[in-house]
N, C-alpha and C positions, 0 to 999 in steps of 0.2 A: 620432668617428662614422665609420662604414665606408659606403660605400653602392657597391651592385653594381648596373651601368647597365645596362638591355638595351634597343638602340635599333635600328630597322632603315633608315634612311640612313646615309648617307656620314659624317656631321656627328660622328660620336664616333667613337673611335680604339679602341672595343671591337669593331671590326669579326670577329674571330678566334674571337671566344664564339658571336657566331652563327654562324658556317659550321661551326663544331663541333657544336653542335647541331642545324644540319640536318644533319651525316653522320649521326649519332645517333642522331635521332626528335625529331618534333616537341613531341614531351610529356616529351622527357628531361631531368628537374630540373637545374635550374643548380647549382653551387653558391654556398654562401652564407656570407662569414666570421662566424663566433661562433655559429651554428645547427647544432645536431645532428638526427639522423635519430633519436632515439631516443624510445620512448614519452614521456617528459616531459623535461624541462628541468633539469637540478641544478644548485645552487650550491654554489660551493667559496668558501674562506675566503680565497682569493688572487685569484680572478678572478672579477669582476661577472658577474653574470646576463644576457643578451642576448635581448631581444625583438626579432621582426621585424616591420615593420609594414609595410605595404605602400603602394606609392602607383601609381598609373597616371592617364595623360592625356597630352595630348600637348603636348610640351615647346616647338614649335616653333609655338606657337598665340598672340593676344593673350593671353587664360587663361592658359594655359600659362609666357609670359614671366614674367609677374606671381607664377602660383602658386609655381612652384620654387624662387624664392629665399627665400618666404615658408616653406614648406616646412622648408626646408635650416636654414634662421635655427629656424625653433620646436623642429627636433630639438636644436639644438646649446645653444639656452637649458634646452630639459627634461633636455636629459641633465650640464648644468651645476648645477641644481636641486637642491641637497642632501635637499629638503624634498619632492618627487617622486618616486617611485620609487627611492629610498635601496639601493645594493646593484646595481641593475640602467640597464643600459642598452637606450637602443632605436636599434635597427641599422633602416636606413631601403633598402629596395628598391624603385626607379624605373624602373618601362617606359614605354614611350614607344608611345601608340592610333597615333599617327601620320595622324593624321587619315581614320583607316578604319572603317570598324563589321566588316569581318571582320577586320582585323591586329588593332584593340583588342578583339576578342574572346578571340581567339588571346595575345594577351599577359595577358589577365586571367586565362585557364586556366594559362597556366606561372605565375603570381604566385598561383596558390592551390597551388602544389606547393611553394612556398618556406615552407611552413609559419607562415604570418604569423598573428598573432593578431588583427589587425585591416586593416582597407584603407581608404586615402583615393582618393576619387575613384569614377567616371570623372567628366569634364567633359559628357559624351555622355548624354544618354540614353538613344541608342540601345541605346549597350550596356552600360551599366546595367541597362535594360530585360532584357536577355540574361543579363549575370553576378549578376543577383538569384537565379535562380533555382540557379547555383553555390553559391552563400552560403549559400542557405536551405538547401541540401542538407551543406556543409560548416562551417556553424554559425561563420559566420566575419561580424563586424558590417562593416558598410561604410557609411563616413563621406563622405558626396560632398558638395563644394564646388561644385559647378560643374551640376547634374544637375536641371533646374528641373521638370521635366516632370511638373504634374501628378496623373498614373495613378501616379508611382512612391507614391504616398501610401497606396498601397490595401492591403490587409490582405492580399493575397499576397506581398507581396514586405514579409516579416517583420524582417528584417537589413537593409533597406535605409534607414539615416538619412541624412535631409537638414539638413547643417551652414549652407545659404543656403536663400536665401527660397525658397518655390514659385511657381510661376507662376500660381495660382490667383488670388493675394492682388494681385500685379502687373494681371490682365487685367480683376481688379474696381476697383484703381484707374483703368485706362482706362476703366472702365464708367461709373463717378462723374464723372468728366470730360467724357465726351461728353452725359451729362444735366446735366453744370452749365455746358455750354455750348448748350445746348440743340440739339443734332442729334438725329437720330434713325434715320440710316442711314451706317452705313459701308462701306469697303471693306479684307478682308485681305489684308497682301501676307505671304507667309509661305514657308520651307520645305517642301515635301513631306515629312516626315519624323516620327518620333516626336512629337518636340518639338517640332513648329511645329503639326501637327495638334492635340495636346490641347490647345495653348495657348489656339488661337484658339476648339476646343469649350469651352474654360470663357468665353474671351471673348462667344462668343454668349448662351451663357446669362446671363451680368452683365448684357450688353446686356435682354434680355428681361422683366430684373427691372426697366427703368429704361423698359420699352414703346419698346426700340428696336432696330434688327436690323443684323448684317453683310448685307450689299444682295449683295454678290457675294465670296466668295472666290479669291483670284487668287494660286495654289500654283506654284509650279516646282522643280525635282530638285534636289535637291543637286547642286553643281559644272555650273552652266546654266550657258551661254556670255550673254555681253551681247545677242546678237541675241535671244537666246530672252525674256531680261529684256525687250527693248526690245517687242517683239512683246504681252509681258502689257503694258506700259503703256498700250500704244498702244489696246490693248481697252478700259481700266479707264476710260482718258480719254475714251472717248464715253458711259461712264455718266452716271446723274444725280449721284450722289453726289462730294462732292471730300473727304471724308476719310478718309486713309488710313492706317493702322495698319498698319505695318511692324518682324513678329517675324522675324527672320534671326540669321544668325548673325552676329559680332562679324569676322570674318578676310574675307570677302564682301559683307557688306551694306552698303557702301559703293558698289558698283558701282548699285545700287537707286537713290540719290539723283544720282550724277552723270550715268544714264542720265536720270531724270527732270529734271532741270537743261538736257539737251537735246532733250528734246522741251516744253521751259518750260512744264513743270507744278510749277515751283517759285515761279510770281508768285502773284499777288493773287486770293484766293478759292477756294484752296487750303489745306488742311490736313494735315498730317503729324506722325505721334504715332509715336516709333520707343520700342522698350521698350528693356530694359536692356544691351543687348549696345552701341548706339551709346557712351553714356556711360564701358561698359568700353575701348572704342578710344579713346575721345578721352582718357577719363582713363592709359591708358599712356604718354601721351608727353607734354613738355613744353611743347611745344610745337607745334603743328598748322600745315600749310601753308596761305599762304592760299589757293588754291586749290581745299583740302579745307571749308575752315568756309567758303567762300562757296558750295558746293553745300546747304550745311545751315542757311543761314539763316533764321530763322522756325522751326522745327522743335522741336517739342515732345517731350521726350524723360523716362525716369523711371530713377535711378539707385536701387542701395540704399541707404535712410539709413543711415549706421553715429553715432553720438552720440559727439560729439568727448569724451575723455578723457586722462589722465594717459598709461594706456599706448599709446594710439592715436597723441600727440606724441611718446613715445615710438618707437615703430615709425618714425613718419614721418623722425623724425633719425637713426634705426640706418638707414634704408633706403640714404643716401647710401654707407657704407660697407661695403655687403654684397658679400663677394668673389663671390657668387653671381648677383649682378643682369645682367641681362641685357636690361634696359628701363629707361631714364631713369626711369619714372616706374611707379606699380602701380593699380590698381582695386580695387573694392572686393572680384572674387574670392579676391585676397593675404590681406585681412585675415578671411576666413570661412576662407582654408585654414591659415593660420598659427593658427587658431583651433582647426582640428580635429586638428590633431596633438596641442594642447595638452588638448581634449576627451578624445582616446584616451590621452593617460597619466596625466590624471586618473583615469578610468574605472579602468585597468588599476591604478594608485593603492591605489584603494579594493579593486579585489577582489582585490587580493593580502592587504591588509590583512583584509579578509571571508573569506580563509583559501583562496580562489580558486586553483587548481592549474593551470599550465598544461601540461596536454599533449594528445596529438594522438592517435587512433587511425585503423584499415582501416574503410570504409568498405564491409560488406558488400554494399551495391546494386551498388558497383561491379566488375565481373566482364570479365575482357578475353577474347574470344573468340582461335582461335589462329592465329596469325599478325597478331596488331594491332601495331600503332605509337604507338598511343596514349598508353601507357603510365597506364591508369587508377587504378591502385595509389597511381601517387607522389599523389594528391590525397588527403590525409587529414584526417576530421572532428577539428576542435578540440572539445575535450571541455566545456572552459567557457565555449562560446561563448552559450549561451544567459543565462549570471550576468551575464556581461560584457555585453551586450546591454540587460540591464534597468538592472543600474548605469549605464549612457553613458547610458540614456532618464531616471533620477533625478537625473543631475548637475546643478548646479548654477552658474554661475560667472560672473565679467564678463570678459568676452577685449577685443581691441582693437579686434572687430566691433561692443560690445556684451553684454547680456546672453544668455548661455548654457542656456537652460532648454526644455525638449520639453515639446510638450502631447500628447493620447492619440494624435494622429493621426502622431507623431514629423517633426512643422514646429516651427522654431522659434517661442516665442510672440512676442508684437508686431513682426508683420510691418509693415514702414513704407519709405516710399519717400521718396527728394526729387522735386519736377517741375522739370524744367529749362527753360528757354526758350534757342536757342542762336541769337547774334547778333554781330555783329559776332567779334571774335579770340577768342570766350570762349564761355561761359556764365551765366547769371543764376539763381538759386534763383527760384520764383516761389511755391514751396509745400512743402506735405507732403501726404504720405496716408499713413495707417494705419488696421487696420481697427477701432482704435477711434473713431477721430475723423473718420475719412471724409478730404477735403480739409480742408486749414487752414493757414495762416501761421503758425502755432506750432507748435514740434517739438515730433513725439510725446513724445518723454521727459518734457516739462513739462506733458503734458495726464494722465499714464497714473493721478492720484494727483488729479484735480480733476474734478469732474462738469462735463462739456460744459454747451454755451452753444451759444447761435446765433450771438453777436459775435464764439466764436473757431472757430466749424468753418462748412462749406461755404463756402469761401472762398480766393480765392487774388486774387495782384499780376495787374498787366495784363500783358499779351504783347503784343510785337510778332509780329505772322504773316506769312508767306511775300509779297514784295512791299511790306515796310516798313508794313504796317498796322494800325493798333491798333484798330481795328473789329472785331469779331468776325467771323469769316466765316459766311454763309447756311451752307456746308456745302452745298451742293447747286447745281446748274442744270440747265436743261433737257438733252436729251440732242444733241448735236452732228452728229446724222442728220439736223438739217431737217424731221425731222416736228413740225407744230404740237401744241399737245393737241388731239383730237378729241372736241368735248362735244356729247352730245347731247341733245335741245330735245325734249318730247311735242309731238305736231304734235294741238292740243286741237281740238273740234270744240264747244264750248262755254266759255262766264267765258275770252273769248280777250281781256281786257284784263290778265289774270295774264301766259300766252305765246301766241303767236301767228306764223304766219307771214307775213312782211315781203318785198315784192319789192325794198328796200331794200338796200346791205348793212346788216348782216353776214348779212342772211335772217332773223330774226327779229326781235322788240319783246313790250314789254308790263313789268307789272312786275316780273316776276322777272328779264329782261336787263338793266333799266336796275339794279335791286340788283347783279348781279355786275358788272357790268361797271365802276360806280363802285367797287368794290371793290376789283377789278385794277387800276385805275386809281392805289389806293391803295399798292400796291408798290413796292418799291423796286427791281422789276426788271423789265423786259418778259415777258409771255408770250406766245409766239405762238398763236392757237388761231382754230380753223373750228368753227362749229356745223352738226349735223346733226340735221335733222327724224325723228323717229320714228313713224312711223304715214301713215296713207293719209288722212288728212284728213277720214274718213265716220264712223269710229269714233276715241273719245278709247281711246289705246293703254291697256295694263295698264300702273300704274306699278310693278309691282314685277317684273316681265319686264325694264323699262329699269336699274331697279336692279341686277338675276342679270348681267347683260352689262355693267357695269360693274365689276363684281365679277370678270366673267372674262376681264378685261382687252381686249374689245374696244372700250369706249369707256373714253377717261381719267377722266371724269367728266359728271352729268348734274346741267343746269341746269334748273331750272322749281317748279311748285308739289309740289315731293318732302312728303310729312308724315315727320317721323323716328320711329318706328315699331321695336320692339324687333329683329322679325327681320332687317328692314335693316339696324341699327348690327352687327348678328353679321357681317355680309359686307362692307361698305363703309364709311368712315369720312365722317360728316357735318360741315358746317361749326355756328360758332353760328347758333341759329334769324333767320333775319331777319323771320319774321312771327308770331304767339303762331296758334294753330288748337287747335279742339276737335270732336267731335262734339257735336251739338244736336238738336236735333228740332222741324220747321216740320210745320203742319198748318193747316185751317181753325179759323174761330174765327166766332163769333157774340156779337152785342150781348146782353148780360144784360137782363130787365126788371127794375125797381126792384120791391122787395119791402117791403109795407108793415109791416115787423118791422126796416127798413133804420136803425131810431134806436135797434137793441138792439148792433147790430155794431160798433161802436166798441171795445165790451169783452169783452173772455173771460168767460164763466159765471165763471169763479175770482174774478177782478176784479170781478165786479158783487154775487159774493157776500159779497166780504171789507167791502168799501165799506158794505155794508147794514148790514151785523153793526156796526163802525166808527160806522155814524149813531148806532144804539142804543148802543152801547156808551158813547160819549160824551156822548150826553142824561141817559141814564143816571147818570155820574161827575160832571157839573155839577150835576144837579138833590141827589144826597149832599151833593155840597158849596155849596151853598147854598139846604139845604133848613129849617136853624136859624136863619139871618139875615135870607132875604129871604122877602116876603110873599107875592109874587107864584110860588113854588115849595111855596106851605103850600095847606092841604084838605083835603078828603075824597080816599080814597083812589082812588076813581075819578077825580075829576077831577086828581090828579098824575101817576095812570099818561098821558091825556090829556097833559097840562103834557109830559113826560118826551118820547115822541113826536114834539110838536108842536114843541116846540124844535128836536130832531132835526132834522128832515128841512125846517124853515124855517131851518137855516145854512147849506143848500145855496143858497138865494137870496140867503142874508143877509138876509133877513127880521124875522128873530127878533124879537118886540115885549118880550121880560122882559131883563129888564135883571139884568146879574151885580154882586155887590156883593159878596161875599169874595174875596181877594187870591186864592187857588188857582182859585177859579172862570173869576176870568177870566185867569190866565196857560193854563189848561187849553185856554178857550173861542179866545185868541187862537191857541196853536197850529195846531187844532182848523181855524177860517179859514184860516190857509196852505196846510194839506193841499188841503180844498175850491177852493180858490181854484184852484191845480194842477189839480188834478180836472178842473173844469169846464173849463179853458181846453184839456186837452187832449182830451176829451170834444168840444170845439166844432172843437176844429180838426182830430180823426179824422174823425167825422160830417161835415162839411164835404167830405173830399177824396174820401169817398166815395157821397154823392150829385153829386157836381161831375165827378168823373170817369166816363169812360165804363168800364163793365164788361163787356170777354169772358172768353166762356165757350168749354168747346171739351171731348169726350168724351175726350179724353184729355189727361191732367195730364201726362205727360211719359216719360220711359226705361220709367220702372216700369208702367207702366199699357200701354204698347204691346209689353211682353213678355208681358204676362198673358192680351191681348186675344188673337181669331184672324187680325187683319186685315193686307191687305197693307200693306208698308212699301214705300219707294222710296227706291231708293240709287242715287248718282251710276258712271256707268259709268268705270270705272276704279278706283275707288276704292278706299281698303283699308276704307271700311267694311263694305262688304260681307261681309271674312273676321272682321272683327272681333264682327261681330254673331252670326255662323253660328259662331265659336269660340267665342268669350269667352261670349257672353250664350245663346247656343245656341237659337237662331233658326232655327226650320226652313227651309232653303233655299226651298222652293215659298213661302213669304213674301214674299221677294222680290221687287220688282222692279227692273230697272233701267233709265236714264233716262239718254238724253244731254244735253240741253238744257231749261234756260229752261222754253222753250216745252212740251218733254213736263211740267216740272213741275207747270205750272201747271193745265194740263188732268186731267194724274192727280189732283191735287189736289179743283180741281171736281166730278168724275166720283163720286168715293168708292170706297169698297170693295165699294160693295154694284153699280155698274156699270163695274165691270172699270177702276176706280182705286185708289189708295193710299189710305190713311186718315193717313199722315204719312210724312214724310222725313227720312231720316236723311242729315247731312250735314257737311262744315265749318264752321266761323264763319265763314271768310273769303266762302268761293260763299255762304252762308246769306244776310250781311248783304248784298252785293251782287245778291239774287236778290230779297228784301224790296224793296228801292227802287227795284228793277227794276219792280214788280207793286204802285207806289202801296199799300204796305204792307197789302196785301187780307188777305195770311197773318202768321200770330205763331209765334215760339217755344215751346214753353212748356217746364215744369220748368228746371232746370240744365243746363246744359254737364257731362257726363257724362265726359270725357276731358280731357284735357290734355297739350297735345304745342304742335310749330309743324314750319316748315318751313325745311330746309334742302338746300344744293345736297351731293351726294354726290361723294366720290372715291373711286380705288382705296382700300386696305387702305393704310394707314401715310404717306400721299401727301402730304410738307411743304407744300404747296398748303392742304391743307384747313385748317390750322395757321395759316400766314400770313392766308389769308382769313375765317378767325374774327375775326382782330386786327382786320382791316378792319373788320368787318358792324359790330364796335362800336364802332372809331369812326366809322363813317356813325350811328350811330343816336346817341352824345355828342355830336356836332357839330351835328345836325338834319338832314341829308340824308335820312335815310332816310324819314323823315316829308315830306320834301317831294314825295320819289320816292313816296310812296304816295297825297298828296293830288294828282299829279297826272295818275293811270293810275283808282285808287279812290274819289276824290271824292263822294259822291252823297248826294241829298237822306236824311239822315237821320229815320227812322221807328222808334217806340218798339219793341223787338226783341220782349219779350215781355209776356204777358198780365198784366194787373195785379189778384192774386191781394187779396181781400179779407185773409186771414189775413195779411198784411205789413201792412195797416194799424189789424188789431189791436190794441189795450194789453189788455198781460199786467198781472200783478203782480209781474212781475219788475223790470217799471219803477220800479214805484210802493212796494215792499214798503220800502224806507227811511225813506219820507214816515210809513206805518203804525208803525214800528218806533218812531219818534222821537215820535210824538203816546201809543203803548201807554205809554211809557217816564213820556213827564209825567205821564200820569194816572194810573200805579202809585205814580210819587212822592209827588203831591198827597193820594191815598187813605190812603199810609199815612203823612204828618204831618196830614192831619185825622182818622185815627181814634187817630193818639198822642194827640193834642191834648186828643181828647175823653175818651179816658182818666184822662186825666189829671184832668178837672173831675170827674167820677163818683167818683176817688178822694179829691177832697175835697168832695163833696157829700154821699157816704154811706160813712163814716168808719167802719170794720171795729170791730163793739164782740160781746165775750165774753158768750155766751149763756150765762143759768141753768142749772143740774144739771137742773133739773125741767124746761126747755123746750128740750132736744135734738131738733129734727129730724132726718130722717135725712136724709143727704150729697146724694142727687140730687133731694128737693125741695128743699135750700137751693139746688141750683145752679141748679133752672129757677126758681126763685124772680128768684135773681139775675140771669141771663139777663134773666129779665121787668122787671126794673127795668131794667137799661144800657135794654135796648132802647127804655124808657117817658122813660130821660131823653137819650135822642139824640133823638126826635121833640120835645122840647121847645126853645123859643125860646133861642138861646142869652142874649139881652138877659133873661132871665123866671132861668136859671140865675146867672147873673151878679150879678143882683139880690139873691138869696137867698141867695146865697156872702157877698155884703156884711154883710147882715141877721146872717148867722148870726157873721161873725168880728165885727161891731157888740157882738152879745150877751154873746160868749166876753170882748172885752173888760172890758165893765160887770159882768159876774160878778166876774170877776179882781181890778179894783178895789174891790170889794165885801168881798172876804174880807179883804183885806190891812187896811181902815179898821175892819173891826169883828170882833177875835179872839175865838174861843171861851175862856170860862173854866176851869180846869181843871174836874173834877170832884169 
């Protein structure tokens, strides 16, 4: 293998090529052993074929250490390869960015003049970012190892393949993490640059999808001095947030943790998530100083996963041996770039085989004005750079990274991570992430081929964190300026047993301070905080004014009787409800007088008409069935209709004097009784509760009846029912009125609509029931509760407060607190709320329709085995006999004939049939024996 170095330090002893080339021109091609200048490439029968390929990055970098010998090692095994590009070799050309984005630009342009069919690298995004758009014009693929950023993913930059992960997939693992640790605010520590910028925009938006945000972004220049560092820290450190997300580069971001180490923000309650560049440093060397690992203890960190395999052990024991090595130890960029050399001569492989030509031509766009130094000429498009391009996106293969395969977006597929936790001299695996499986303690490779589960994803080992603690950390605290939170209280001028002002401390009481403040109480950390009164004490404030200014950060939060309310939760975030609230509607009400039709109410028309039919119907079915047996069901036709009747409607008393004597009779009859029995008793004890109880009445039945009327309403002043009525239900304003106090209510109330009062009030549950037993329950509710909501205390937007104090409110209410705290501010003689509506003690038939269903059912049964039964005697009473030629009837007077008879012999005694059945089979006998003793003689 031949390789032509171009480096601009000291460090390589080709110092002579470059000073030749600047006497030259900056753009004057190098030369290159085994490369012609000629439109294509030939082979001869004596000397291999030579490709160039090109590499750039910088040599003298973590990255760098790692990649080049990884590099060197994959040309010297492919071009060993019999079974690889057979015939040809690949000549490898190395510049060196040198850690610059203008020199690595600059050396990327002389490296597209060496004619190269394909390019590894850069490690930079930045100038990736820059020589994409060389490629795309020079039709030349470029294979980066090291280039995470990303926007390179984007459909302008055509030729740019990414051989490692992106940072897309990386900053949604950080996003998973911080929701399965439940935070919800961080901060980024980052580069200013290409790749520190997009990384952390994709990390916001991850965050977003999990309802959680970078709190502040905290950027500094590349090559910042340590004061500069120190100065961000020393910022980030009076925020609220402690976790911090640190994407840097791998050769500097070190200086990040030991500056943080001394201003000790590496103890307890603290968090730190560094991405992949720490793991690349640490994994270079063999060993780390102690030192180094004691500024990085606790520290959560995410490498690439690469899936240990045969060639991966392999590499690992070729690595001892490599004349090229240049670092004790390698990362996992070695094995993605020892991966892409070997991606590029498969590629190249196949399209030599696919008949693929390589050569090179002039680049008509490019036109050099006179007197340039450019030298734009020597940049010449590869001809099958666009074949070559789609073969390396179809390849296929396992390298020592891993599987080798591009999805449309040209990322590699199963992008996967380890999580690290680094503690004591080492590191500990604590997990995986991939973006199939999310988080999990199983490597990806054994999930990619089995349907997830809950047992094996969102899941990881324990961590010890910064300060030796295996607690999870809040992730947050107060901010370190000594300001309290400032909450503020509606200064109410009414129901001042909710809130109120207190010459006490803290300034206020009542029950919504005693709810938070047992609350807070509940924490596992102090807050400090001052309440401030809202309003002048004459008027109860707007409560949705106190909410806007919450909202716009001039109070942190406000406590008191808040309702939660759709437009609210848009601006401020609420805690859970600690009191249930509705709107309702109080009005006057009047005693009903007793109605002497008061003993028809008990039942629905439905119900008293089904029951009636039911009487009949059943009189009716007893008296069929035992209308042949018993005596006491026989007569004149008038007097059974009578009989039928009178049975009826004397089983409601149970009365009945006739007595049942066939077996269906009385299983019918007993049924029959069970129904009644029901009946009456519920009958007795409807009618009972309501003559017993008192009956109001009141002109308006509820919501619906006081939107239709024209009369004034009255609403509590502040209130949101006021908008809600005027929006939602659309309630002409001039309706209206509004009411501070108690006291206005109950005079609006009096007064009416027709003397400059309310006809009802629209209002909470909580003021509602409080205002009733205020006013020896003189007013009622009536209808429904119309809404449903409750109340809770508001915070800023996204405020871990609101969060923590949810957990509280519920357990003050599982433990019983909260109920104590409201029986001792709320207590009050309780009176029945609302009007007690005759229709609720109504019986339908929906009660009752089973009792029916199951007495209908016997007496269909009983009907048709007494009318089988009876059939059955008829067909042997009058025995089907063949009528004369001469005495044919016609068909439909035999059948009313026949008719006439059944019908003559079901009104007869069944004892009277029975009889004659005897008689006649008597007869049939004595005939019988009669023939057999005295035989006819012949003739």
């Amino acid at each position: 293998m031949k390789v032509f170095w171009i480096r601009r330090s000291g460090h390589w002893v080709k110092t002579k090529v470059m000073l030749f080339a600047l006497f030259i021109g900056m753009w004057m091609p190098f030369g290159v052993i085994g490369v012609s200048r000629n439109t294509s490439v030939s082979v001869s029968s004596s000397n291999p074929r030579v490709l160039n390929l090109g590499v750039l990055f910088t040599l003298d970098s973590v990255i760098g250490r790692s990649a080049q010998p990884a590099i060197l090692a994959a040309v010297d095994d492919v071009n060993a390869n019999n079974n690889i590009l057979p015939g040809t070799k690949l000549n490898l050309i190395l510049h060196d960015t040198n850690c610059s984005g203008f020199l690595g630009t600059v050396e990327a342009l002389q490296l597209m003049e060496d004619e190269v069919v394909a390019a590894i690298g850069p490690q930079s995004s930045g100038i990736a970012h820059v020589i994409s758009h060389v490629i795309n014009e020079l039709h030349i693929p470029l294979l980066s190892f090291g280039a995470t950023d990303p926007a390179l993913s984007a459909q302008q930059y055509q030729y740019f393949v990414r051989t490692t992960q992106s940072d897309y997939f990386q900053m949604n693992a950080i996003a998973d993490m911080v929701d399965y640790f439940g935070w919800r605010e961080v901060v980024a520590i980052f580069v200013d640059d290409d790749n520190g910028r997009s990384g952390i925009s994709v990390l916001s938006d991850a965050l977003a999808k999990k309802r959680a945000k970078i709190s502040y972004k905290a950027a500094f220049p590349p090559g910042s001095l340590n004061s500069e560092i120190s100065e961000l820290l020393v910022s980030i450190n009076l925020m609220e947030s402690r976790v911090y997300v640190v994407h840097v580069n791998p050769d500097t971001g070190l200086s990040v943790f030991s500056i943080a180490k001394k201003l000790q923000m590496m103890g307890s309650g603290y968090v730190w998530i560094a991405t992949d560049w720490l793991p690349s440093f640490l994994d270079s060397f063999e060993t780390i100083s102690p030192e180094v690992m004691n500024q990085l203890q606790g520290v959560l960190a995410l490498r690439h996963h690469t899936p240990d395999g045969d060639l991966k052990k392999n590499f690992v024991s070729k690595w001892r041996n490599l004349k090229y090595k240049k670092s004790p130890n390698f990362n996992s960029y070695a094995l993605y770039a020892y991966d892409s050399v070997w991606l590029a001569a498969r590629a190249l492989d196949m399209f030599i085989k696919e008949g693929g030509n390589i050569s090179f031509s002039n680049d008509p766009k490019l036109r050099e004005n006179n007197g340039s130094m450019l030298h734009l000429k020597s940049l010449r498009v590869f001809n099958g750079g666009e074949q070559l391009l789609q073969t390396i996106k179809r390849t296929n293969f396992t390298g020592i990274s891993g599987q080798i395969q591009f999805g449309d977006d040209r990322n590699l597929i199963h992008p996967a991570y380890d999580i690290l936790n680094i503690g004591g001299t080492g590191s500990r695996r604590i997990g995986y992430w991939s973006n199939y499986s999310g988080l999990s303690t199983i490597a990806p490779e054994n999930l990619y081929t089995k349907p997830l589960n809950a047992s094996s994803t969102n899941h990881l080992y324990s961590v010890i964190w910064p300060g030796e603690v295996t607690t999870i950390p809040r992730g947050w605290v107060f901010p370190h300026n000594g300001k309290p939170l400032q909450i503020v209280v509606p200064n109410r001028v009414s129901y001042k047993a909710f809130v109120s002002k207190d010459q006490n401390p803290p300034g206020v009481k009542g029950y919504c301070i005693d709810v938070f403040e047992a609350a807070i109480n509940l924490l596992p950390y102090p807050v400090p905080r001052i309440y401030i009164l809202y309003g002048d004490g004459k008027d109860t404030p707007e409560y949705n004014d106190l909410v806007y200014e919450v909202s716009q950060n001039k109070y942190d939060a406000v406590v008191g009787d808040i309702t939660i309310v759709t437009n609210r939760t848009k601006i401020v975030d609420f805690t859970q409800p600690f009191m249930e609230s509705g709107l309702v509607v109080v009005t006057v009400v009047k005693e009903e007088k007793s109605s002497p039709w008061a003993f028809l109410r008990p039942f629905t028309i439905q119900m008293w008409v089904v029951t009636a039919i039911f009487f009949i119907f059943v009189g009716a079915v007893v008296w069929i069935l035992e209308h042949r047996t018993n005596e006491e069901f026989r007569g004149p036709p008038r007097q059974q209709l009578i009989t039928i009747f009178w049975f009826s409607f004397s089983t409601m008393f149970f009365s009945h004097k006739e007595n049942t004597v066939s077996t269906l009779g009385r299983l019918v009859l007993i049924i029959w009784l069970f129904v009644v029995l029901i009946i009456n008793s519920s009958y007795t004890a409807s009618l009972t509760s309501i003559l017993t109880v008192q009956q109001l009445t009141s002109k308006i039945e509820g919501i619906d009846s006081l939107i239709s009327s024209t009369d004034a309403i009255g609403v509590q002043e502040g209130s949101f029912a006021l908008n809600y009525l005027i929006d939602e239900l659309n309630i002409a304003a001039s309706r209206i009125v509004k009411l501070k106090n108690q006291e206005e209510y109950v005079d609006a109330l009096r007064r009416g609509p027709g003397n400059g009062g309310v006809a009802a009030i629209v209002d909470e549950l909580p003021y509602v029931e409080l205002f009733l037993a205020g006013t020896n329950c003189i007013f009622r509710t009536v209808g429904q509760e119309f809404t449903k909501s409750g109340w809770g205390f508001a915070f800023q937007r996204d405020s871990p407060l609101a969060v923590d104090l949810s957990t509280a409110i519920l357990q003050l209410s599982e433990n019983g607190d909260l109920q104590k705290i409201h029986d001792k501010w709320l207590s009050r003689t309780e009176c029945s709320m609302s009007l007690n509506q005759v229709d609720v003690n109504q019986l339908s038939l929906r009660s009752f329709w089973g009792l029916f269903l199951i007495c209908g059912i016997a007496c269909f049964v009983a009907l048709s085995i007494f009318f089988f039964r009876v059939l059955f005697q008829y067909r042997r009473f009058t025995p089907e006999t063949q009528p004369e030629v001469g005495e044919i009837e016609p068909v439909r007077t035999r059948r009313l004939s026949r008719t006439t008879s059944f019908m003559h012999f079901v009104d007869k005694k069944e004892a009277e049939v029975k009889g004659k059945l005897k008689r006649k089979s008597s007869d049939n006998k004595q005939a019988s024996q009669s023939s057999e003793g005295h035989p006819d003689s012949p003739p």
